[in-house]
C-alpha positions as CSV (number, residue, x, y, z in Angstrom):
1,X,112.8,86.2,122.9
2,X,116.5,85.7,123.0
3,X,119.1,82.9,121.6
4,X,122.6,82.8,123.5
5,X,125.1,82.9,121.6
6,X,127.7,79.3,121.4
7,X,131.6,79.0,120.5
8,X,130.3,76.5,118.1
9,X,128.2,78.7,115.9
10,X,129.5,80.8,113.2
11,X,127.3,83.0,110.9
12,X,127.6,84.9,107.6
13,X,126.9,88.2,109.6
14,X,126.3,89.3,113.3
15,X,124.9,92.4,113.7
16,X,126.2,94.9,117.1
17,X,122.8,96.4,117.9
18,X,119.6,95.4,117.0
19,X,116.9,98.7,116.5
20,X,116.3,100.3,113.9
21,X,119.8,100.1,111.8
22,X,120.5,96.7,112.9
23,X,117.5,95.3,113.0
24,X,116.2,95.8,109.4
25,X,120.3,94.8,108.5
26,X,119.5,91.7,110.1
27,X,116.1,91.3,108.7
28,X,117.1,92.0,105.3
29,X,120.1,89.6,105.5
30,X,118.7,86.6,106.7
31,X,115.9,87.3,103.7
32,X,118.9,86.9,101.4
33,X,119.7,83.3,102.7
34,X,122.3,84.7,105.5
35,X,123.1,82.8,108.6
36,X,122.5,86.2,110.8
37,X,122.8,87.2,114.9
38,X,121.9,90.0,116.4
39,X,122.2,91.3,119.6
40,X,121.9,94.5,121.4
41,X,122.8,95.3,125.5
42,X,119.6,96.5,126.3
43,X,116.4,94.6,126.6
44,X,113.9,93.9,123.8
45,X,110.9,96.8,123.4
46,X,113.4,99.4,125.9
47,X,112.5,102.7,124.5
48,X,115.3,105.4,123.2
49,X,115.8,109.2,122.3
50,X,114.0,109.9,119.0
51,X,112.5,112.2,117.1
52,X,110.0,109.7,115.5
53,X,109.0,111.0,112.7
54,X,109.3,108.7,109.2
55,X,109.9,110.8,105.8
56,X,108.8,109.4,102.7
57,X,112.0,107.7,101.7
58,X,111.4,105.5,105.7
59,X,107.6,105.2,105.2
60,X,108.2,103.3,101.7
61,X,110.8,100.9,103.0
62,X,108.5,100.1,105.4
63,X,105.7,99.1,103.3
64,X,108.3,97.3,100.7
65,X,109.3,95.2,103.4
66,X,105.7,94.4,104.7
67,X,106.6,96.0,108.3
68,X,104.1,98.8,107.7
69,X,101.0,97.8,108.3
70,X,102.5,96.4,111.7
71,X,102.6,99.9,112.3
72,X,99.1,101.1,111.6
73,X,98.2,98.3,113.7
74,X,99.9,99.3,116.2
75,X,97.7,102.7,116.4
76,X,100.4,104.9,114.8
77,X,98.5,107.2,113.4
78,X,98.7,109.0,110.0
79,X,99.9,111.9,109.2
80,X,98.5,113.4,106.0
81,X,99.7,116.8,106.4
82,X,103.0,119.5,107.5
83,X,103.3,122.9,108.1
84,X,106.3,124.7,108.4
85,X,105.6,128.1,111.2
86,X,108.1,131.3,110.5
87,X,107.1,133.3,113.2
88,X,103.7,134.7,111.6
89,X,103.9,132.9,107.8
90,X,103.1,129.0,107.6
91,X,103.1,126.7,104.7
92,X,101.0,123.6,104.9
93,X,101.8,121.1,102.8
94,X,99.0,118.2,102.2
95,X,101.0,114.8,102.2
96,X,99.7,112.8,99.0
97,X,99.6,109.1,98.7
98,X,102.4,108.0,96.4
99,X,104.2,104.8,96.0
100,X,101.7,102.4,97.7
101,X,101.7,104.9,101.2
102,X,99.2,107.0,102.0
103,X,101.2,109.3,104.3
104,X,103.8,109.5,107.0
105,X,104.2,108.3,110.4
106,X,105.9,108.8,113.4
107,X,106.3,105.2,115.8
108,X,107.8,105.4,118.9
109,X,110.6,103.8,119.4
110,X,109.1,100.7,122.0
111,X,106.7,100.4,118.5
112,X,109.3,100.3,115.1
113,X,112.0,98.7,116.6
114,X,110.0,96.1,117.9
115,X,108.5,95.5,114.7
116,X,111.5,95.3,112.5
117,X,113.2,93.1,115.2
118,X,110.1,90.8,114.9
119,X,110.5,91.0,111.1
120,X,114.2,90.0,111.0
121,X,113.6,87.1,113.7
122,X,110.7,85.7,111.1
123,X,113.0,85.9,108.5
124,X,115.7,83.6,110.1
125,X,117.8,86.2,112.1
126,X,118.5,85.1,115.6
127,X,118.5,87.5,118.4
128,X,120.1,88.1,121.6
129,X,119.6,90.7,124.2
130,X,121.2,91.8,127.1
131,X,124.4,91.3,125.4
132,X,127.5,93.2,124.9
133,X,130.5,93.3,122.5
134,X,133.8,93.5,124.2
135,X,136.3,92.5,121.8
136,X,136.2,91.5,117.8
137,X,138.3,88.7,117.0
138,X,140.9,88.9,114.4
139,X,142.2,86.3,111.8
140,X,146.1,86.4,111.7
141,X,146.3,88.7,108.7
142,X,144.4,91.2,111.0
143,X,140.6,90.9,109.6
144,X,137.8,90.9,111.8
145,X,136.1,87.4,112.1
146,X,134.0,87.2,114.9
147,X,133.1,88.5,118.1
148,X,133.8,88.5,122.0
149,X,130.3,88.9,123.6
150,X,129.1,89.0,127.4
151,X,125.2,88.5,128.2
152,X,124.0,89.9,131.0
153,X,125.1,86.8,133.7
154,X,128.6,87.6,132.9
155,X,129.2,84.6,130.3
156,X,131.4,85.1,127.9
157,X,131.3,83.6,124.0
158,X,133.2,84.2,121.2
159,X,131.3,83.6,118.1
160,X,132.9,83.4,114.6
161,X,131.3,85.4,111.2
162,X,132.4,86.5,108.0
163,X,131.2,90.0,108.5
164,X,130.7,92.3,111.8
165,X,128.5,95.0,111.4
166,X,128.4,97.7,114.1
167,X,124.9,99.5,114.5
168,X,125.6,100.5,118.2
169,X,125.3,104.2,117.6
170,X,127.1,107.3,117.9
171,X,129.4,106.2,120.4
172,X,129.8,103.1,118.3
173,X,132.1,100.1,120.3
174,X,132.6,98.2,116.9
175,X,133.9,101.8,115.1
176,X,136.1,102.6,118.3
177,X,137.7,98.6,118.1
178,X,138.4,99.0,114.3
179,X,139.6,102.5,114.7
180,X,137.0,104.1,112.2
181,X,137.7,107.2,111.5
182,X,135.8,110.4,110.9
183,X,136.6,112.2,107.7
184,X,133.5,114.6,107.5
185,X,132.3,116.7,110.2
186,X,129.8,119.3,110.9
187,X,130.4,122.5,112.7
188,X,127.2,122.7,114.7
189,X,125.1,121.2,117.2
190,X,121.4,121.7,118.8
191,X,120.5,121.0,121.9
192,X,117.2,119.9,122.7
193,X,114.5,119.2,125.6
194,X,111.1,117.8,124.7
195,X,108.4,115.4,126.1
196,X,105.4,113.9,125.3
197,X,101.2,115.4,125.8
198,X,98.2,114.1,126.0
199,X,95.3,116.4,124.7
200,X,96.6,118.7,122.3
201,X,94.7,118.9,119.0
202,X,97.7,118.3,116.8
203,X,97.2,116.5,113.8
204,X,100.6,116.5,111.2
205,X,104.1,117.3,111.7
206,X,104.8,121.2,112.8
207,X,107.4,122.8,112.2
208,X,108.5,126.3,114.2
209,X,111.1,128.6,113.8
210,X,112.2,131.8,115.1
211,X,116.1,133.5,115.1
212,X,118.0,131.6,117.8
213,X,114.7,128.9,117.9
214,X,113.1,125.9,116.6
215,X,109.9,123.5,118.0
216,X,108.7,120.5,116.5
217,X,104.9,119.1,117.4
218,X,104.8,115.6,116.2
219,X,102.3,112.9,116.8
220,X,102.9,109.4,118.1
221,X,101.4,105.9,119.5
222,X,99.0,106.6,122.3
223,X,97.4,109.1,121.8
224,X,100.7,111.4,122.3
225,X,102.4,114.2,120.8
226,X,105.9,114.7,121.0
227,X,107.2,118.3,121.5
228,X,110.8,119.1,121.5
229,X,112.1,122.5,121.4
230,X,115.8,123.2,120.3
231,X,118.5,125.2,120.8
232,X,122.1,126.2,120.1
233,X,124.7,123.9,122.0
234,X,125.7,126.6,123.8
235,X,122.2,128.2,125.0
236,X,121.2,124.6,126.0
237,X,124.4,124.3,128.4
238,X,123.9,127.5,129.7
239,X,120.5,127.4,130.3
240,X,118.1,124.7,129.1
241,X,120.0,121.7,130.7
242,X,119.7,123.2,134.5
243,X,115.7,123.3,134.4
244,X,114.6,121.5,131.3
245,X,110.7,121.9,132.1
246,X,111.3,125.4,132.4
247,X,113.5,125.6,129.3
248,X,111.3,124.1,127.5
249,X,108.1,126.5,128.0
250,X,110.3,129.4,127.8
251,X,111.2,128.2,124.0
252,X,107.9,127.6,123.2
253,X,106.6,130.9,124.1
254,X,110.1,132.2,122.5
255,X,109.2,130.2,119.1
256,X,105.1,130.0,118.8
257,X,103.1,131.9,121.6
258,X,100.1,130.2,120.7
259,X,101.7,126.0,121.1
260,X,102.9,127.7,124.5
261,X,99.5,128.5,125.5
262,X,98.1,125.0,123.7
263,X,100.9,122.7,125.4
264,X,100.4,124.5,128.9
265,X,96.8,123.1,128.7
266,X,97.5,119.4,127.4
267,X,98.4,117.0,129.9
268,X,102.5,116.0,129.8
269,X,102.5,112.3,130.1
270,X,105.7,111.9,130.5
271,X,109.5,113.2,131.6
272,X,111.2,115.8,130.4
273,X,114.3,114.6,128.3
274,X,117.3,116.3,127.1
275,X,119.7,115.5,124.3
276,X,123.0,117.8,125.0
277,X,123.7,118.0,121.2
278,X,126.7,116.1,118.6
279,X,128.6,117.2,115.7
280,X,127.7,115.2,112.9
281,X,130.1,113.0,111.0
282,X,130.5,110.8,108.4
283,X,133.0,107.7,109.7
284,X,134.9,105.6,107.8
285,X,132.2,102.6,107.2
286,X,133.6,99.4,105.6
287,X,136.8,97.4,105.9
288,X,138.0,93.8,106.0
289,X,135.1,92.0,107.9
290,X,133.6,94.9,109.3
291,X,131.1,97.7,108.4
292,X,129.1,100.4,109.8
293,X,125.4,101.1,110.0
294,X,123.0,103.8,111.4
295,X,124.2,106.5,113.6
296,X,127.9,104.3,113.8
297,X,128.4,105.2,110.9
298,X,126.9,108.5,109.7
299,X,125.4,111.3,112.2
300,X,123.4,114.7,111.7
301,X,122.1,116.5,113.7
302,X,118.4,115.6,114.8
303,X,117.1,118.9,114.2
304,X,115.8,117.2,110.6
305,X,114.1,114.8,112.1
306,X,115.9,112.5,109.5
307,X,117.6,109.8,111.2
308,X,115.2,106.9,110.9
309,X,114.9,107.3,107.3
310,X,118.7,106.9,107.1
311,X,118.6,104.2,108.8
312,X,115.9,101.7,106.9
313,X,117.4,103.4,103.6
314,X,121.4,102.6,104.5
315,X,119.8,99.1,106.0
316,X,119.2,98.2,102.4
317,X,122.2,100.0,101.1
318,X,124.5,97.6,103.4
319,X,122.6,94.3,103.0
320,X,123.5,94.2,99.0
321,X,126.7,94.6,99.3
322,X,127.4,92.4,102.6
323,X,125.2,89.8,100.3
324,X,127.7,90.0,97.6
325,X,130.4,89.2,99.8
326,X,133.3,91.1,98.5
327,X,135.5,94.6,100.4
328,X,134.7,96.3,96.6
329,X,131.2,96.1,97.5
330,X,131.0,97.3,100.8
331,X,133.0,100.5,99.8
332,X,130.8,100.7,97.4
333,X,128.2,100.2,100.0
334,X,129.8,103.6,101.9
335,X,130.2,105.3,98.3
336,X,126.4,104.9,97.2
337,X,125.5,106.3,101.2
338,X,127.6,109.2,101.0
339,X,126.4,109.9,97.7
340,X,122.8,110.4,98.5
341,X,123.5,111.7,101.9
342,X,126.1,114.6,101.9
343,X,123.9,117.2,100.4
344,X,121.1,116.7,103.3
345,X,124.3,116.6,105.5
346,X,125.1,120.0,104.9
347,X,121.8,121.4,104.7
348,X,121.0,120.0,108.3
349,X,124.1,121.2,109.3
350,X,123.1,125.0,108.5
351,X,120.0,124.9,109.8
352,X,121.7,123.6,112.9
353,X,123.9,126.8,113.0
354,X,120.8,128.9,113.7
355,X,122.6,131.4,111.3
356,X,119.7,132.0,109.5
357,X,116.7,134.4,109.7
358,X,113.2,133.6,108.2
359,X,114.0,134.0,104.6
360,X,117.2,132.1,104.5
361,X,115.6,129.3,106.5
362,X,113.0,128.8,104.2
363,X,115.4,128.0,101.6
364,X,117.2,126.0,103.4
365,X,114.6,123.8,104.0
366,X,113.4,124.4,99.9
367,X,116.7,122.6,99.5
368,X,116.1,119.9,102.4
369,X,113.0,118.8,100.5
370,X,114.3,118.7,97.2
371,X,117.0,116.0,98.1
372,X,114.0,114.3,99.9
373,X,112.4,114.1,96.8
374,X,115.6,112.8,95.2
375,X,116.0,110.2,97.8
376,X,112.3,109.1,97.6
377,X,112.8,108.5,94.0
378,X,115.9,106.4,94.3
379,X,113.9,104.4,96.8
380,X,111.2,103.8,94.5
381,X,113.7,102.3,92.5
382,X,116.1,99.7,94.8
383,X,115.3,96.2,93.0
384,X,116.9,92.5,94.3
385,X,115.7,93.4,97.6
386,X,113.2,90.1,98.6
387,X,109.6,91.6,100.7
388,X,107.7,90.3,103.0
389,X,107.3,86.6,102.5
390,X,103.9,86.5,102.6
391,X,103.8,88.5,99.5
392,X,101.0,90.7,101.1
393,X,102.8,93.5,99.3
394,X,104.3,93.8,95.2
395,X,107.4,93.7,94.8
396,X,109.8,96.5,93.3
């Protein structure tokens, strides 16, 4: 499952981590005719922190690409329906086949990132796990061209490329070597605990939200439902992080009495997990042999369960203009992201704040789904973009 790396190779793109982000970068490069390497430090199917669930804008790549039905095999199942719990009032909303999908899904992590890392390895990519970045190589008017990588034996290679891209995250090494720097940032962060439940009788994403409180029920692979409950930063230091099984039941009983008593009668499968909360921020993204992808590049808070889609939508984003080769384009690249991302930016970011009630809340999240709906339809409309080869799927 892995290709080391030689001094003697040199590609049109190697990608620093290779899930989500990177994988469908690398995917969708090496479809364009790109020489492409990936590689990520940890091993191939490791699992991650994730919210799982897909929006619309996600779910369509997906099935443009021809990874989707990967996932349905996979036994993710569908989900055909949301509702949205403020205290005592829900909204259900009935998910409606659009676009070629027939609803939304939520993979786990050891599912989607295999996937698209099969997808970009059958589409010529090369892969390398177990592998780290230390150091980016530099040409001697200071652009990066190539890479200084370690696998996990302690060899070291240096391997030349036109372009570096860094999908390695929030605490991106590739942004940190290049000295990206952030010139958008949020004001507020959630803290969150969650795990997953065998047993529960929850079919489609739920949503719950109380002053100071927010749950999310959302199904998975296996059977599973993942339940996190979130917090302010600040709460979640001062009490959720010291007993995070307790924590968690006491915000479910806070936010929804009645998923309390429902979760407390499933069967938890697995650990409890925390995520201590982070800012968001947009980072500087592009620059002579180098871009940013994914969470390196642009962060909100999790709280919108949103990151995923970013990340298959900005995939594409990044690919045409590291495919046309020029610094123009890859600003562009940053542009065209920013563009279509700010607005959900800022909404996440107040919901985040918790400085809401059940009315203002609402409209916040009125607002949330209207730039969805925007984003879907700009989706709908990327051209240039090659499928799947097997042309199991039309194309744009």
């Amino acid at each position: 499952m892995t290709t080391s790396p030689t001094r003697s190779q040199r590609y049109d793109a190697i990608v620093i981590g290779a899930r989500c982000a990177g994988a469908a970068t690398a995917m969708l490069l090496a479809r364009r005719g790109l020489r492409v390497l990936a590689v990520d430090r940890d091993r191939y199917g490791a699992d991650t922190l994730s919210t799982h669930a897909l929006m619309r804008g996600g779910v369509l790549q997906l099935h443009r690409w021809g990874v989707l039905e990967g996932l349905r095999a996979a036994g993710t199942p569908t989900v055909r329906s949301t509702s949205f719990h403020y205290a005592d009032d829900v909204v259900d909303v009935q998910i409606k086949p659009q676009d070629g999908i027939d609803g939304l899904y939520a993979p786990r992590r050891t599912v989607i990132d295999k996937l698209l890392v099969d997808a970009a390895r059958e589409s010529g990519a090369q892969i390398a796990y177990r592998t780290r970045l230390i150091d980016l190589m530099r040409s001697p008017d200071g652009r990066v061209c190539g890479v200084h990588l370690r696998d996990s034996d302690g060899h070291d290679s240096q391997v030349a490329a036109e372009l570096v891209v860094g999908a390695d995250g929030v605490r991106s090494t590739v942004a940190d070597l290049v000295g990206a720097e952030r010139y958008r940032t949020g004001r507020h962060a959630t803290g969150s605990v969650f795990s997953y439940w065998s047993n529960t009788g929850i079919e489609g994403y739920r949503w719950y939200y109380r002053p100071g409180v927010s749950v999310g029920a959302i199904p998975t692979n296996g059977g599973l439902t993942c339940i996190f409950a979130s917090v302010p930063q600040r709460r979640f230091h001062d009490e959720i992080r010291r007993d995070t099984a307790a924590g968690h039941q006491q915000v479910l009983r806070e936010c929804d009495p009645d998923l309390a008593t429902v979760v407390e009668a499933a069967d938890r499968a697995e650990r409890y997990r925390g995520f201590a909360g982070q800012v968001g921020f947009f980072r500087q993204s592009s620059g002579p042999g180098w871009a940013l992808i994914g969470d390196a590049g642009y962060f909100k808070d999790p709280i919108t369960a949103h990151g995923m889609t970013d990340a298959l939508i900005d995939a594409e984003l990044l690919a045409r203009a590291a495919a046309e080769g020029t610094e123009r384009a890859l600003a562009d690249y940053q542009w065209a992201r920013d563009a279509r991302a700010t607005r959900l930016f800022d909404v996440t970011d107040a919901i985040a704040s918790f400085d809401w009630d059940l009315t203002k809340v609402q409209r916040l999240h009125r607002s949330l789904s209207d730039e969805m709906k925007k984003e879907t339809v700009e989706v709908s409309q990327f051209h240039g973009v090659p499928v799947h080869r097997s042309g199991d799927i039309g194309g744009d």
